[in-house]
C-alpha positions, 0 to 999 in steps of 0.5 A: 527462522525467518521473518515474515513483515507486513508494512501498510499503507506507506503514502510517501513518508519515505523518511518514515519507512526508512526508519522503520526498516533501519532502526526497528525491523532490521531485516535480514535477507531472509526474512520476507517483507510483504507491502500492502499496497499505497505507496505514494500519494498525500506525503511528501516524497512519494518517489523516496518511497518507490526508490527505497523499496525498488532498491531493496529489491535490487539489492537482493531482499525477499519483498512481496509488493502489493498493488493499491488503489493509488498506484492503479489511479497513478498508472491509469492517469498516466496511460490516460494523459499518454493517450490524450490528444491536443485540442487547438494545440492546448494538452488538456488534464484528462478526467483521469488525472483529475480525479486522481489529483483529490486523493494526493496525486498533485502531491506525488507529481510534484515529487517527480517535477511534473504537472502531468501524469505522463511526465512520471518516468516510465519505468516507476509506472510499469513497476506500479502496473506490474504489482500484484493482487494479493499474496498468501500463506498458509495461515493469512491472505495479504492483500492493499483493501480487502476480498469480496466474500459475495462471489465464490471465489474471492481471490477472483474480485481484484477491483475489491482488493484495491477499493472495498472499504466494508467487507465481512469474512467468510473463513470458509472460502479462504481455507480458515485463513485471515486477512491481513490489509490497509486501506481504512485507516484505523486507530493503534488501539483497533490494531492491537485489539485485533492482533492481540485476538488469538482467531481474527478474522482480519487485522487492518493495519493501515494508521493512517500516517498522513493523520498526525493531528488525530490522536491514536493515528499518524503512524507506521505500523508493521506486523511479524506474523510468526510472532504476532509482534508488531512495531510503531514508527512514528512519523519522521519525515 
């Protein structure tokens, strides 16, 4: 039968992902792997990251990719500085740029050997612009942040799925399902609780992998969803 993963938040341990997926997961070609979204940003090799999962694409496996709330910052910075005029012949750093340089985004340009946003080659841009919202199944709903249960439709909200950081479920409007995310790094103790929980209503799987100094945090975790088996990688890179 094949396997459903879900693999969180990643930010540029491309190393680390590797190891995941080639020592611990083994996926085959029919098996599904979902990422959650935050793909670059805060670690050191941001464009290993993209190239890994694009290639995996290429090469035929079954990936869902999510969009999260740095790959939005990244293409928005980007379009910003494509946009942004010279004053007395002097390009400036648009807001954009800056904001998204406090969260990890000077680190993820050095990966590509630019100072500026638009100095990221246009075809990781338009893979990252083209990400989806969310993804579901009959039994969950994966999405990077979470869902906005004050509206109706929840799936209708996507700034929500890319930002909220507090969010209380309503089973009702989902059709019972749970929702799978990343976004607010929490400890391994919270994620086995809330996997090894026969009816959660969510299970954040986000460990923050960039907090290696934090005991219970800095690793990749991944979750089976079938099995509800899930794998630590420690960080290797």
């Amino acid at each position: 039968m094949p396997k459903t993963w879900i693999i969180p938040d990643i930010h540029g341990y491309a190393a680390t992902l590797e190891a995941m997926l080639n020592q611990q997961i083994k996926p085959d070609k029919s098996d599904l792997l979902i990422f959650l979204g935050d793909y670059i940003d805060r670690g050191p090799d941001s464009k290993g990251v993209l190239d890994f999962i694009m290639n995996l694409q290429k090469n035929g496996y079954n990936i869902t990719a999510l969009k999260g709330n740095h790959e939005d910052s990244c293409v928005k910075a980007y379009e910003a500085d494509k946009n942004n005029n010279t004053f007395l012949g002097i390009k400036t750093k648009t807001q954009r740029q800056k904001a998204w340089e406090i969260f990890g985004g000077k680190q993820t340009m050095e990966n590509f050997g630019t100072t500026r946003a638009s100095g990221i080659p246009e075809k990781y841009i338009q893979w990252m612009a083209s990400l989806q919202y969310f993804a579901e199944t009959e039994k969950f709903i994966a999405v990077h942040a979470g869902l906005n249960f004050d509206l109706a439709d929840p799936l209708s909200d996507t700034v929500s799925m890319l930002w909220t950081r507090d969010f209380h479920v309503d089973r009702q409007k989902i059709n019972q399902r749970f929702i799978v995310h990343g976004h607010v790094p929490v400890s391994l103790e919270f994620i086995d609780m809330a996997i090894r929980n026969p009816t959660p209503d969510f299970i954040d799987l986000d460990n923050g992998i960039y907090m290696n100094n934090k005991p219970g945090f800095g690793n990749l975790v991944a979750l089976e969803t079938n099995s509800m088996e899930y794998k630590v990688q420690p960080v290797t890179d």
